[in-house]
DRENLOMI-847034 format. One line per field, with one value per residue (C-alpha): x, y, z. Coordinates in steps of 0.5 Angstrom, whole numbers. Layout:
<recs>
x = [X;...];
y = [Y;...];
z = [Z;...];
</recs>
This chain:
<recs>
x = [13;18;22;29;32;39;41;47;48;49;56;52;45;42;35;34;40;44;48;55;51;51;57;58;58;51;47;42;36;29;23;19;13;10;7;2;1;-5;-1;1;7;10;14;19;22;28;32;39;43;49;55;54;58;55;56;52;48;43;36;30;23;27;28;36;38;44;48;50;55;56;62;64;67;72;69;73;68;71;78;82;84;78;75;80;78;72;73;78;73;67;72;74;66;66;69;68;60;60;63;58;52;50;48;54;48;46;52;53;46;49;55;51;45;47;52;59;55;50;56;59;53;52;59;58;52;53;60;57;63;63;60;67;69;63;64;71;69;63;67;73;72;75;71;79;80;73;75;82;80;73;78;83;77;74;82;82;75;78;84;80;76;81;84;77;76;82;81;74;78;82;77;73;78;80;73;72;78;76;70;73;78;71;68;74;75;67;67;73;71;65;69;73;67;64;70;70;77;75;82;80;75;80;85;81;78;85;88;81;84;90;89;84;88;95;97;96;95;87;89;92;88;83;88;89;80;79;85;82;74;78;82;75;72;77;77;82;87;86;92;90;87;94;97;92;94;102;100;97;102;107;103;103;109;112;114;108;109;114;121;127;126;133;136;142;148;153;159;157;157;164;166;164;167;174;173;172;176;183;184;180;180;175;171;169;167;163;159;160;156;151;149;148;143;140;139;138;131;129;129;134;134;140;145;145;152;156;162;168;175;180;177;179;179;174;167;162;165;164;157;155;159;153;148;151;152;145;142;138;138;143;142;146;145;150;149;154;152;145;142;133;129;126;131;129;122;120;115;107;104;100;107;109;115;114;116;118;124;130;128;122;125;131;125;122;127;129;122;122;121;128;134;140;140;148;148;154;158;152;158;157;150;149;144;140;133;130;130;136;137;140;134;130;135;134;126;129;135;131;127;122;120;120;116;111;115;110;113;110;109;105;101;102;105;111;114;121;125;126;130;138;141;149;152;159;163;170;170;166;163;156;150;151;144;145;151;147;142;148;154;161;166;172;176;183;188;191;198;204;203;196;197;201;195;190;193;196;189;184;188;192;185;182;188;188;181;180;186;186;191;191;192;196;202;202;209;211;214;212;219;216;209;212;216;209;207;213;215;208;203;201;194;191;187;188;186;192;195;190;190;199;198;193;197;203;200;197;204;206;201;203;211;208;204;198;201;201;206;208;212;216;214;221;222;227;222;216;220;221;214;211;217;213;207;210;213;206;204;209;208;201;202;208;203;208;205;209;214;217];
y = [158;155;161;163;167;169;170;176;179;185;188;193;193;199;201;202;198;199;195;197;195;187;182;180;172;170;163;161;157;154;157;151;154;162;163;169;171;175;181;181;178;173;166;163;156;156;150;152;149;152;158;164;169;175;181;187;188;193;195;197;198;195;189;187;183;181;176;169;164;158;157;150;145;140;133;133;130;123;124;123;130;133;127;128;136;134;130;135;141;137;135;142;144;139;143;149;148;149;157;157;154;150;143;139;133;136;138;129;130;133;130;123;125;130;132;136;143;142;140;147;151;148;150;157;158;155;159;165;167;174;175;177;169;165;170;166;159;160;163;157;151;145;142;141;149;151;146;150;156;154;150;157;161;155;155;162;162;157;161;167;163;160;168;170;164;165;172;171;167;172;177;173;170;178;178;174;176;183;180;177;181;186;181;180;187;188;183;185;194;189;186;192;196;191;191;199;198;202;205;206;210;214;214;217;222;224;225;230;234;234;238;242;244;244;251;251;255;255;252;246;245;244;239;235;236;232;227;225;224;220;215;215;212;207;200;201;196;198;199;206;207;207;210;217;215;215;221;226;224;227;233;235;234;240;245;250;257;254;258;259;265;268;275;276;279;281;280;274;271;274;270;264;265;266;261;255;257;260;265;267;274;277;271;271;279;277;273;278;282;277;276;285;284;280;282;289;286;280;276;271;278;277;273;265;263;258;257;254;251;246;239;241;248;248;250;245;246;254;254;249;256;260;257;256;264;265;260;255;249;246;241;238;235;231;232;227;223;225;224;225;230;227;227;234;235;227;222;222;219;214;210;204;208;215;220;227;230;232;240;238;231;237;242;236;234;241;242;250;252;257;252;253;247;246;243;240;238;241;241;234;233;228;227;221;219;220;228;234;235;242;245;243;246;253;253;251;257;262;267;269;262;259;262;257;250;244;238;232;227;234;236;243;250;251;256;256;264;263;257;260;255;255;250;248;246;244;248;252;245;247;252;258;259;256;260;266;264;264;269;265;266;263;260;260;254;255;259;255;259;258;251;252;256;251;245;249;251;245;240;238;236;233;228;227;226;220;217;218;221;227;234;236;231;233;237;239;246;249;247;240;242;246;239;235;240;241;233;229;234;237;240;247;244;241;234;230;234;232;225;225;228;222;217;220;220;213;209;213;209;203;203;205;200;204;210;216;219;226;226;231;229;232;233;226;223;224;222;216;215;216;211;206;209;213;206;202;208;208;199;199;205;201;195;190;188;187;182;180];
z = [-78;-84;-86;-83;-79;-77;-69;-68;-62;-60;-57;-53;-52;-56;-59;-64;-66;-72;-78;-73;-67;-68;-70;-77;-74;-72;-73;-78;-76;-77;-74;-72;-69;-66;-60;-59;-52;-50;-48;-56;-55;-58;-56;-61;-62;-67;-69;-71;-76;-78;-75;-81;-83;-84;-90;-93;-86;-88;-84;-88;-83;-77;-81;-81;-88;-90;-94;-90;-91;-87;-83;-85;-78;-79;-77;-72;-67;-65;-65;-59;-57;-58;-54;-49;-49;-47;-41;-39;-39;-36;-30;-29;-29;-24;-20;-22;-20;-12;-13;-19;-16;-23;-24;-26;-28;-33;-37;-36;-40;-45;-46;-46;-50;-55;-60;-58;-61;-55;-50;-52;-52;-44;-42;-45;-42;-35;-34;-37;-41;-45;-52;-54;-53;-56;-62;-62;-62;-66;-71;-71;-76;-72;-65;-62;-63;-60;-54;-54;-53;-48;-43;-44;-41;-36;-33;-33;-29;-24;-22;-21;-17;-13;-11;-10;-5;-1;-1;2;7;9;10;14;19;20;21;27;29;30;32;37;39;40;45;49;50;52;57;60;60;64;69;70;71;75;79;80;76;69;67;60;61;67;62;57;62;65;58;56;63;61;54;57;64;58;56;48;43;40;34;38;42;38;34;41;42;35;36;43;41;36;40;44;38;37;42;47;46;39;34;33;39;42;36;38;45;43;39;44;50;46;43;51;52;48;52;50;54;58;58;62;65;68;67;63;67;62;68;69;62;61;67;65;57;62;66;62;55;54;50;44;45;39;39;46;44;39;43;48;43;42;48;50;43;47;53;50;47;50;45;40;35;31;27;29;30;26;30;24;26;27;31;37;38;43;39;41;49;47;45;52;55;51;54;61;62;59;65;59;58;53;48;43;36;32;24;22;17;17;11;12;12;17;22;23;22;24;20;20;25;21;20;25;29;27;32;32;29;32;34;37;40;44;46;50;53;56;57;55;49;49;51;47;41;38;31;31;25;20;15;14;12;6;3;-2;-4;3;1;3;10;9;5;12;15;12;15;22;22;18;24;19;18;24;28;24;25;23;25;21;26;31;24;29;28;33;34;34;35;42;40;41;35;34;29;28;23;20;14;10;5;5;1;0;2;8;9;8;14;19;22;22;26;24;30;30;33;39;40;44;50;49;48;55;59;57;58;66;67;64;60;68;71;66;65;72;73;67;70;77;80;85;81;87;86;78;78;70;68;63;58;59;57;50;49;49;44;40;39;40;37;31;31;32;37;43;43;42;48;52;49;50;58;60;56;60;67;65;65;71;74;71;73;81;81;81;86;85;89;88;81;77;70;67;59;60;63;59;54;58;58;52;48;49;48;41;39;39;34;30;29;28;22;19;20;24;30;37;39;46];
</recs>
């Protein structure tokens, strides 16, 4: 006893240590007295006196030796902030002691008995703040900027405290509530159990039935085998339970291995083509092709359509004529404005709302797996952040590719080539490689005479039949029908004939008080009739409303 000696910590344990291990901030004091204990140890009691700097630390036989120079602290101690400083810590301790699990009395011994070097040595040590920070306020020279920096730290342990409280909380309320939630589904599975009503356990074993019974690929059978065990795993009233339910519902609802299966009679599919569509010689002959490949190898060999004209011109209604004279089941998906991917390959399963895209959606609902799927409007795909619909396209259209389709939401090969896909478009605005995947067959606007026939033929009926009228009391000639479409229309297609013919026969109805008695509709009567109609147009271009 009676020498000194200088207390430096570490800033990471290591042995032995060297002069880079320690800090060069310690604290100088007396050895007041040694204890040796019989297992050779030794206990020692050191009064500190003073914070030191430390300069030239060097070892030598184990021993640490350098230079030291007292840190001088401002007499600070009694002024008014500092005080203030002080309470303020200590109240914050208060409250800190019941998530730390110290003794606030303790810390209101130290401020009532001893110094403030002794209070802030307490808080450093009750709180345990990092080494880093008790170099900090060791090192400082003035007590209001120690008591600065240990209410920083004390403030910063309580918010952190308060977060960890609430989230604590939170995990706890979840806690009981799934606890709850798994004795109110036992007791129930119990009652229903004791009532013969276990509809669970009827549903889980129905659903295993189902996917063996199902005629599935061997991979997807074992993908719907794997997603069943899990959703037994899982409570039934559970999110991911339902969600596995959802998922294998959908799975055996695709259409696996079933086809329509009708013979292709290359007279019949003439007389549909003539029967529903005017005209269009050469292109109802290349379909006429495309039908006799198809026919000759039983399957979708060859080049997929893509039907390209005017609006109008009968593509959509040509292609639903395709799979009317092939016997399949027809479905249409309208590209307009489609800018996600997932529009086609659909979204995973583990979001909320997810579900299949657009092709497997078209193969569930015609419950085969070779229907004819017209992409209507492909030319006018965008595409943003989501990703490029069009690229997702050229895997669906390309038949080297898709014979392995895998729907996101599925997570199983599908396979696509009996699929018969026709787009149609307004123009030629897309990739080239998109392009490259198709055959386009360009669809020119109608002639006058055609026109004429399609309107005799079709058009008549229609109109008829949206407004009411009896076809047999429709009289007009064909000089009438060529001053329709001369002076009211100007279109390849034949849309706006349809649309003047019914306005036509729609202020008949009006003028005869919904009689439709035997009328010939002549050129001056038409023009008659349509005045109004045409007037009304022509005021809402110009922009002035109607008076009386």
């Amino acid at each position: 006893s009676g020498g000194h000696i200088v207390l430096v910590p570490q800033h990471s344990w290591s042995y032995p240590a060297a002069p880079e291990d320690i800090y060069d901030i310690g604290t100088i004091g007396d050895i007041a007295h040694v204890l040796r204990m019989p297992d050779g140890s030794a206990h020692v009691i050191i009064l500190t006196t003073h914070a030191v700097n430390l300069t030239d630390i060097a070892v030598s036989d184990g021993l640490f030796s350098a230079d030291v120079t007292p840190i001088i602290v401002a007499n600070d101690e009694r002024d008014e902030q500092t005080i203030a400083l002080r309470d303020k810590i200590a109240e914050n301790m208060q409250q800190l002691s019941g998530v730390r699990k110290f003794k606030a009395d303790r810390l209101r011994g130290l401020m009532q008995n001893y110094p403030l070097a002794a209070f802030v040595d307490g808080v450093i040590q009750m709180a345990g703040l990092e080494p880093d920070v008790a170099i900090r306020i060791l090192r400082t020279t003035s007590w209001h900027d120690k008591l600065v920096i240990l209410l920083e730290q004390i403030n910063l342990i309580m918010a952190t405290a308060k977060i960890e409280d609430s989230i604590n909380r939170r995990i706890q309320q979840q806690m009981e509530r799934g606890r709850r939630e798994a004795i109110l589904q036992e007791k129930m599975r119990a009652i229903q159990h004791e009532m013969g009503e276990d509809s669970d356990e009827v549903d889980s074993e129905n659903m295993r039935k189902r996917i063996e019974k199902a005629p599935l690929p061997a991979d997807v059978r074992e993908k719907a085998m794997t997603e069943w065990k899990r959703m037994r795993s899982f409570a039934p009233m559970s999110n991911d339970g339902a969600l596995l339910k959802s998922y294998l519902d959908e799975l055996l609802s695709m259409p696996w291995g079933k086809s329509d299966k009708s013979e292709i009679d290359l007279n019949v599919a003439r007389g549909v083509l003539d029967s529903e569509h005017s005209g269009m010689q050469a292109v109802k002959e290349r379909i006429l092709e495309h039908i006799a490949v198809m026919k000759k190898t039983g399957g979708n060999q060859g080049s997929i359509l893509c039907f390209v004209g005017a609006p109008g011109v009968g593509k959509t209604s040509l292609a639903k004529s395709i799979a009317t004279a092939l016997g399949r089941k027809y479905h249409r998906i309208s590209l307009g404005g489609v800018s996600d991917e997932a529009h086609f390959r659909g979204h995973r399963k583990t979001y909320i709302g997810a579900q299949t895209g657009r092709i497997m959606d078209a193969l569930k609902r015609c419950k085969a797996n070779n229907p004819v799927i017209v992409l209507d409007e492909i030319d006018k795909m965008g595409r943003d952040w989501r990703g490029d619909p069009e690229s997702a396209l050229l895997e669906i259209l390309d038949p080297e590719q898709n014979k392995t389709f895998r729907d996101h939401y599925l997570e199983v090969d599908f396979d696509l080539s009996n699929v018969l896909f026709i787009a149609t478009a307004n123009s030629l605005n897309m990739s080239a490689a998109l392009k490259d995947r198709m055959e386009i067959i360009e669809i020119p606007g109608y002639s006058e005479d055609e026109k004429v026939r399609i309107a005799r033929e079709h058009l008549i009926a229609r109109a008829a039949h949206d407004t009411g009228w009896n076809p047999d009391n429709i009289v007009i000639s064909d000089d009438a029908l060529r001053h329709v479409i001369h002076d009211y229309t100007s279109e390849q297609g034949v849309r706006e004939l349809q649309r003047e013919l019914t306005a036509i026969l729609r202020r008949e109805l009006l003028l005869n008080n919904c009689e439709d008695a035997k009328t010939e509709f002549t050129i001056a009567k038409i023009d008659e009739l349509l005045s109004v109609h045409k007037s009304a147009i022509m005021a809402k271009r110009i922009g002035f409303g109607a008076r009386a």
